[in-house]
MOPAC internal coordinates of N, CA, C and O (Angstrom, degrees):
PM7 1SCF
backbone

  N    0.0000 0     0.00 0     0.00 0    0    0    0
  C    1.4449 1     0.00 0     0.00 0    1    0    0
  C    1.5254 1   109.12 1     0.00 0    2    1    0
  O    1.2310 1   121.23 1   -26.61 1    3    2    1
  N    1.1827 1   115.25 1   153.39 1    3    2    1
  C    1.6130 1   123.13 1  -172.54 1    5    3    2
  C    1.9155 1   106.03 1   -77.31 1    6    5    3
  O    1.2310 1   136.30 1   -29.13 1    7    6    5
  N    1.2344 1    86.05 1   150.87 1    7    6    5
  C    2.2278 1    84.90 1  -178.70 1    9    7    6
  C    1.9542 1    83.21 1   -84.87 1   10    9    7
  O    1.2310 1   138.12 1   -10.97 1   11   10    9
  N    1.6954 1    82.48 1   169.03 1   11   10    9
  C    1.2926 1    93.79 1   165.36 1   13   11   10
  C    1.2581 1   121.89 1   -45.75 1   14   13   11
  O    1.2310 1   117.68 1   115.50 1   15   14   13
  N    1.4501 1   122.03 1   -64.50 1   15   14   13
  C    1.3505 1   141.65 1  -178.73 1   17   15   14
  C    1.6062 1    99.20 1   -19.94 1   18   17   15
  O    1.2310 1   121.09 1   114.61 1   19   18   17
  N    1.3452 1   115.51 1   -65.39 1   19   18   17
  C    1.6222 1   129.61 1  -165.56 1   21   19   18
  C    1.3392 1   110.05 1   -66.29 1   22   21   19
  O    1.2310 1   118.04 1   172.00 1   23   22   21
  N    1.3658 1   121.33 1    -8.00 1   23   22   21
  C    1.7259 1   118.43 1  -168.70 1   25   23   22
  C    1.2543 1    88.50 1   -93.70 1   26   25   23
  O    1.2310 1   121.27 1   136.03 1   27   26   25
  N    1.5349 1   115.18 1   -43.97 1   27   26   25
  C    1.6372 1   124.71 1  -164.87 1   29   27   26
  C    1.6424 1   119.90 1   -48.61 1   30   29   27
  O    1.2310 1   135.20 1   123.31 1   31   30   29
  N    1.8096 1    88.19 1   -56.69 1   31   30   29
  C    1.4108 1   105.98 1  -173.96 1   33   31   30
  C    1.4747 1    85.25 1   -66.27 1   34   33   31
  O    1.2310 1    95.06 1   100.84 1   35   34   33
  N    0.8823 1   161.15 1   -79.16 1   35   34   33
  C    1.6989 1   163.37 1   -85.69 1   37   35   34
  C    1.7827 1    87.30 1  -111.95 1   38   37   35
  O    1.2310 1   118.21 1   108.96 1   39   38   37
  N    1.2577 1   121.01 1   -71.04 1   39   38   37
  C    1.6026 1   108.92 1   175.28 1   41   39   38
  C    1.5503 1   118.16 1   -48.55 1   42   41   39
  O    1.2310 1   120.60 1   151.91 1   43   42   41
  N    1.2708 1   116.45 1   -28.09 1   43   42   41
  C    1.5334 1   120.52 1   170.72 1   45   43   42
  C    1.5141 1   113.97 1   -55.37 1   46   45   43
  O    1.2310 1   126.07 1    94.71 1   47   46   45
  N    1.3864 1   105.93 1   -85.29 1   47   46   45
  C    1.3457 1   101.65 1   178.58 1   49   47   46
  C    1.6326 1   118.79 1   -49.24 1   50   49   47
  O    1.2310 1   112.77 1   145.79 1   51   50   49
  N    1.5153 1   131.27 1   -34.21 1   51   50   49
  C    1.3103 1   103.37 1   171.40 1   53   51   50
  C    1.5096 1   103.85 1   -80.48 1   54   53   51
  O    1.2310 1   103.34 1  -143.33 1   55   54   53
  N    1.2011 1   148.23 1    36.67 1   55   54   53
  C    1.1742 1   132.76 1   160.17 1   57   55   54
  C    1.9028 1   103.84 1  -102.26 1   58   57   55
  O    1.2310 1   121.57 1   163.31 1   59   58   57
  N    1.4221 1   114.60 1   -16.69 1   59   58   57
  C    1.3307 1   104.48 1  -157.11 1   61   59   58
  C    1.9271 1    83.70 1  -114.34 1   62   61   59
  O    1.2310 1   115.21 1   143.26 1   63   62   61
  N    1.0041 1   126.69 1   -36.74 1   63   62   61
  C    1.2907 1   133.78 1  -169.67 1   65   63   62
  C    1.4101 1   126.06 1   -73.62 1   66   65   63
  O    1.2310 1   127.47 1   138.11 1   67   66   65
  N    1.8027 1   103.23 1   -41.89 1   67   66   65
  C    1.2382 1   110.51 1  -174.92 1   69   67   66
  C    1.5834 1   137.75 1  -120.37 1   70   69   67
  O    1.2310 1    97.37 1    18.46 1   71   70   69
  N    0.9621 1   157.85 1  -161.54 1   71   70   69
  C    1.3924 1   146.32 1  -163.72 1   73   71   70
  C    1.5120 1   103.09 1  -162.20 1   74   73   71
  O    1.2310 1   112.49 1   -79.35 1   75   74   73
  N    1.2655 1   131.79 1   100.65 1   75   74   73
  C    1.4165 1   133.94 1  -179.76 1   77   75   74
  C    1.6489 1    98.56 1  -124.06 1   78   77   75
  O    1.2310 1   144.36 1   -47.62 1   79   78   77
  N    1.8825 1    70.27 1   132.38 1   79   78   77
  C    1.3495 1   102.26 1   159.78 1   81   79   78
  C    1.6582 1   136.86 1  -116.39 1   82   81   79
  O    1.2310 1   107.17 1    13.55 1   83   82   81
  N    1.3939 1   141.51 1  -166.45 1   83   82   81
  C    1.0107 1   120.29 1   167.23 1   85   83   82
  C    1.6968 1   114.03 1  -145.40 1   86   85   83
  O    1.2310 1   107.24 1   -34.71 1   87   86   85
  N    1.1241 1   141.39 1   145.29 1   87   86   85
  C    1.2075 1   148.76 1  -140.41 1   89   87   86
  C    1.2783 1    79.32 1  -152.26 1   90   89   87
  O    1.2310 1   128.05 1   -29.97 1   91   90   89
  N    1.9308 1   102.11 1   150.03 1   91   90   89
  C    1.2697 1   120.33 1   163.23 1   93   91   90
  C    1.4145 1   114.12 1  -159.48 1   94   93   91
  O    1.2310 1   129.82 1   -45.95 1   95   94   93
  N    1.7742 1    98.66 1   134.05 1   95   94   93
  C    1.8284 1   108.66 1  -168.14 1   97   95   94
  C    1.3254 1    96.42 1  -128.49 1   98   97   95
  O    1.2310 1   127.99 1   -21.22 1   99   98   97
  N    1.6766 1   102.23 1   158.78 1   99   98   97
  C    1.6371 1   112.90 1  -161.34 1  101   99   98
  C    1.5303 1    99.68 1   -71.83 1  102  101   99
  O    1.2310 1   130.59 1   -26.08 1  103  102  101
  N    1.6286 1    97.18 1   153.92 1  103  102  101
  C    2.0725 1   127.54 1  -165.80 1  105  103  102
  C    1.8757 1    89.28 1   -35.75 1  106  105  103
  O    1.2310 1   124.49 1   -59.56 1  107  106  105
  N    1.4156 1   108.98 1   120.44 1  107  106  105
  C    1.2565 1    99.72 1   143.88 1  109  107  106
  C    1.8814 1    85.49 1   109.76 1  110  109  107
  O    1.2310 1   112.31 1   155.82 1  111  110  109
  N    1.4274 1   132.12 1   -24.18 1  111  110  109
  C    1.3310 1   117.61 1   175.94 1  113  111  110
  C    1.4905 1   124.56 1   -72.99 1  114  113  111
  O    1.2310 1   123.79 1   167.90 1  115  114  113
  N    1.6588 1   110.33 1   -12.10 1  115  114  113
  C    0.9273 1   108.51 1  -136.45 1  117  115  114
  C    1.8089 1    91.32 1   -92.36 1  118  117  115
  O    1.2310 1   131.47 1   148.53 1  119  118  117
  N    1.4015 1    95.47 1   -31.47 1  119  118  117
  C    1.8380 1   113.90 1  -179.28 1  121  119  118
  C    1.7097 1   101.66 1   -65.04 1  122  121  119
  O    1.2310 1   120.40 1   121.11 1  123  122  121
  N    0.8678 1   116.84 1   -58.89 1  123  122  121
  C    1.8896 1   131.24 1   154.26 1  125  123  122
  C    1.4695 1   105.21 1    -5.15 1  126  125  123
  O    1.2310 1   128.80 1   102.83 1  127  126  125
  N    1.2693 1   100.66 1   -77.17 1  127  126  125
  C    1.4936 1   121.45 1  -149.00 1  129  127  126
  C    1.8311 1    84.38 1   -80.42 1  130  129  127
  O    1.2310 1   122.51 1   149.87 1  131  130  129
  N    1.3808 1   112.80 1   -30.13 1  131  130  129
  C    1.7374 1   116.28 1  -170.08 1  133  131  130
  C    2.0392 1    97.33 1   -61.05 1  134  133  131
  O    1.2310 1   119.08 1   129.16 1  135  134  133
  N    1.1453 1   119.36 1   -50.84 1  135  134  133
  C    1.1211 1   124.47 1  -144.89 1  137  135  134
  C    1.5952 1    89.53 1   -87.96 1  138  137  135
  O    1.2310 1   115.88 1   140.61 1  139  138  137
  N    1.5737 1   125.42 1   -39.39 1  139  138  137
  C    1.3244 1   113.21 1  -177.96 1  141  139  138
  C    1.6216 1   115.37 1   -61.84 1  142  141  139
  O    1.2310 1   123.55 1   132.82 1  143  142  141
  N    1.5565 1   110.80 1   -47.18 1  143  142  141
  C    1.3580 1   118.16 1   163.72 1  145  143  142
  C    1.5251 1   108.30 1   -30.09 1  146  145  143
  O    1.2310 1   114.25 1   119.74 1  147  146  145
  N    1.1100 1   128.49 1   -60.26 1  147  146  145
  C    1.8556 1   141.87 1  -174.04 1  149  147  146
  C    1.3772 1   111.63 1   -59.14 1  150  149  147
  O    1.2310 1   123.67 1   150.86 1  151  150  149
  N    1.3067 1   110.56 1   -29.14 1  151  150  149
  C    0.9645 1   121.31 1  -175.33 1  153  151  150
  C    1.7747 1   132.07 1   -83.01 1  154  153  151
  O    1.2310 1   132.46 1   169.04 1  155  154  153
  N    2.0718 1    93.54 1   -10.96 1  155  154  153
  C    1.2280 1   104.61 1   173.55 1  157  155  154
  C    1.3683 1    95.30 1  -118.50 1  158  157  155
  O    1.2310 1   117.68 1  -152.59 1  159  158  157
  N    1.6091 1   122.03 1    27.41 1  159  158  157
  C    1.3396 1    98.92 1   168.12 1  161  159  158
  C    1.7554 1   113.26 1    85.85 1  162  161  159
  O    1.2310 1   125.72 1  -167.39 1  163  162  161
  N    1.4987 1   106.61 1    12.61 1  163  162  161
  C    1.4407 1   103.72 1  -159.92 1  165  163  162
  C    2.0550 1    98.32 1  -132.14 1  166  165  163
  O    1.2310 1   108.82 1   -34.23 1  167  166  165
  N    0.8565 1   138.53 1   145.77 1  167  166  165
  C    1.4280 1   147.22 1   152.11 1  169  167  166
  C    1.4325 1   107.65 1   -71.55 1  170  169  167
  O    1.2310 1   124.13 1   -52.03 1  171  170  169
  N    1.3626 1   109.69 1   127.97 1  171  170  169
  C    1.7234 1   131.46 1  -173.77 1  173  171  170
  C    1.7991 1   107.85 1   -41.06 1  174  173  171
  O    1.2310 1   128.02 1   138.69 1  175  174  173
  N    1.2403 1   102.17 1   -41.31 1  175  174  173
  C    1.7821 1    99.59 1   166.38 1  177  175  174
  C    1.2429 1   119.90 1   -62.86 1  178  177  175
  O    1.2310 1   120.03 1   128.23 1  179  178  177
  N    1.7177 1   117.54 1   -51.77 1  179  178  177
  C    1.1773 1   107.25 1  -177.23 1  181  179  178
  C    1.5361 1   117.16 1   -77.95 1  182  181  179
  O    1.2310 1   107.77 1   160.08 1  183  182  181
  N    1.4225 1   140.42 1   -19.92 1  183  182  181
  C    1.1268 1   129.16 1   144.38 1  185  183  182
  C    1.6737 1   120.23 1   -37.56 1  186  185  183
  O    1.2310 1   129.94 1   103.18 1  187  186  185
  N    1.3853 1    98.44 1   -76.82 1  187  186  185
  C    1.6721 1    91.39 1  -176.32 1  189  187  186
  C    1.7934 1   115.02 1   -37.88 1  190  189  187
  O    1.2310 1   117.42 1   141.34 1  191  190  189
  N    1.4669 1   122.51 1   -38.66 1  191  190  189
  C    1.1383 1   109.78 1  -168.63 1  193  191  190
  C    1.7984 1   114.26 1   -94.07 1  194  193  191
  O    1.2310 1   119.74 1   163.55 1  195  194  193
  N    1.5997 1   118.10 1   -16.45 1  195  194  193
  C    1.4792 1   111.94 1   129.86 1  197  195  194
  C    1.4482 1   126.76 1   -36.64 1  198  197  195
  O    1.2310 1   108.01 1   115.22 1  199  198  197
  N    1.0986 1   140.00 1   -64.78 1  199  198  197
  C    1.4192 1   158.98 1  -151.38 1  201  199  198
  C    2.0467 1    90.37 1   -69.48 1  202  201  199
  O    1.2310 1   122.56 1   119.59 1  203  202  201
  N    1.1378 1   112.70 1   -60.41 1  203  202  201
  C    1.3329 1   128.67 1   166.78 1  205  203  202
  C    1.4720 1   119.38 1   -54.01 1  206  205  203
  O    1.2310 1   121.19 1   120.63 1  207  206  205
  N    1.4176 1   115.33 1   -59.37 1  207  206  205
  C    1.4113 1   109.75 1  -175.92 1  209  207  206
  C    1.9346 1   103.56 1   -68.24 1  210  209  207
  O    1.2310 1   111.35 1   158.60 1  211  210  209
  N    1.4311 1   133.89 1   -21.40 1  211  210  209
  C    1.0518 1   126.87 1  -151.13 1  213  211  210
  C    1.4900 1   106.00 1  -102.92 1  214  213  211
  O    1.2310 1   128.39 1   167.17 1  215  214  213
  N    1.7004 1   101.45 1   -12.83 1  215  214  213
  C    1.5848 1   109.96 1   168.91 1  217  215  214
  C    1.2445 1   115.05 1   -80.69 1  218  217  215
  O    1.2310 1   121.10 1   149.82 1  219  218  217
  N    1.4181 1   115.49 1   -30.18 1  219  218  217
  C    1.8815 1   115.92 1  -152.02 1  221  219  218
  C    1.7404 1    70.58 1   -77.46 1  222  221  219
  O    1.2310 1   112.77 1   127.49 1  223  222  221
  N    1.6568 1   131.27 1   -52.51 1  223  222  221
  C    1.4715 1   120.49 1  -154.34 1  225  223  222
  C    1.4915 1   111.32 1   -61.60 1  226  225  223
  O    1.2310 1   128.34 1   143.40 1  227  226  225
  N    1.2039 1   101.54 1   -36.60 1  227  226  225
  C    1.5375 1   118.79 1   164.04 1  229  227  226
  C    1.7958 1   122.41 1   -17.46 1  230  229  227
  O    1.2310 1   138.72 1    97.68 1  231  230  229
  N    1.4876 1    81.31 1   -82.32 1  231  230  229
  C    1.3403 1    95.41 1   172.84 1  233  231  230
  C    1.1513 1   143.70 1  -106.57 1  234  233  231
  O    1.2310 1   131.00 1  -157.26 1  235  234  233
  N    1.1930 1    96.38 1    22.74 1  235  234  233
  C    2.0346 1   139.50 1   148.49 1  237  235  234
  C    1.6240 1   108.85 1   -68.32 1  238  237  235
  O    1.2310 1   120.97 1   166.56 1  239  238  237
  N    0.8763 1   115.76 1   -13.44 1  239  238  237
  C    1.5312 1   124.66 1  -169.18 1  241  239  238
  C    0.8624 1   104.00 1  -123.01 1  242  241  239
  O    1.2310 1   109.80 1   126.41 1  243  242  241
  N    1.4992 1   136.75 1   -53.59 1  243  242  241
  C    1.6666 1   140.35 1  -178.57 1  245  243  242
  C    1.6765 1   103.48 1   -58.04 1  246  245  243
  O    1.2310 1   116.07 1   120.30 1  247  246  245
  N    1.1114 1   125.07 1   -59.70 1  247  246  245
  C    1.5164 1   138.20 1   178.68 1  249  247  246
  C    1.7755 1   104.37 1   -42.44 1  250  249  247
  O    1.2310 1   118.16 1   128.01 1  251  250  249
  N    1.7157 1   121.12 1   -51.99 1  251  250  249
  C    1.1203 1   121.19 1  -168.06 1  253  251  250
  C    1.5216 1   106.40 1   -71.72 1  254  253  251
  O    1.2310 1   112.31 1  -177.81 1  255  254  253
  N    1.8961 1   132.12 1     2.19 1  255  254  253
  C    1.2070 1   130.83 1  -152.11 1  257  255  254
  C    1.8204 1    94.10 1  -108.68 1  258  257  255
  O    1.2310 1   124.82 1   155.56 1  259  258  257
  N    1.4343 1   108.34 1   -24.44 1  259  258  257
  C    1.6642 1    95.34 1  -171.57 1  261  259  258
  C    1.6876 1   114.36 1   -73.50 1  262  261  259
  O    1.2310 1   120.10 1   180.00 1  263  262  261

């Protein structure tokens, strides 16, 4: 188990570093979507925020074409 010390620092930096949000998909997608993530080698956050970063570029690019 982590010492105090490590919870501290660890709630710190995600308080100053990071930005959470929360999403929600129907009973049973979420294990789904868990195992495909695993399946590329990736953790369900960092998929979802691939999946996200690769759309906004997406259509960051499509928009600059008309």
């Amino acid at each position: 188990m982590a010492s105090e010390a490590k919870l501290k620092a660890n709630e710190k930096y995600l308080k100053e570093k990071v930005d959470t949000f929360q999403i929600r998909v129907p009973k049973g997608q979420k294990a789904m979507i868990q195992e495909h993530a695993k399946s590329l080698g990736k953790s369900l956050n960092a998929y979802v925020v691939d999946l996200i970063t690769f759309d906004m570029q997406s259509n960051n690019l499509n928009s600059h074409k008309s």
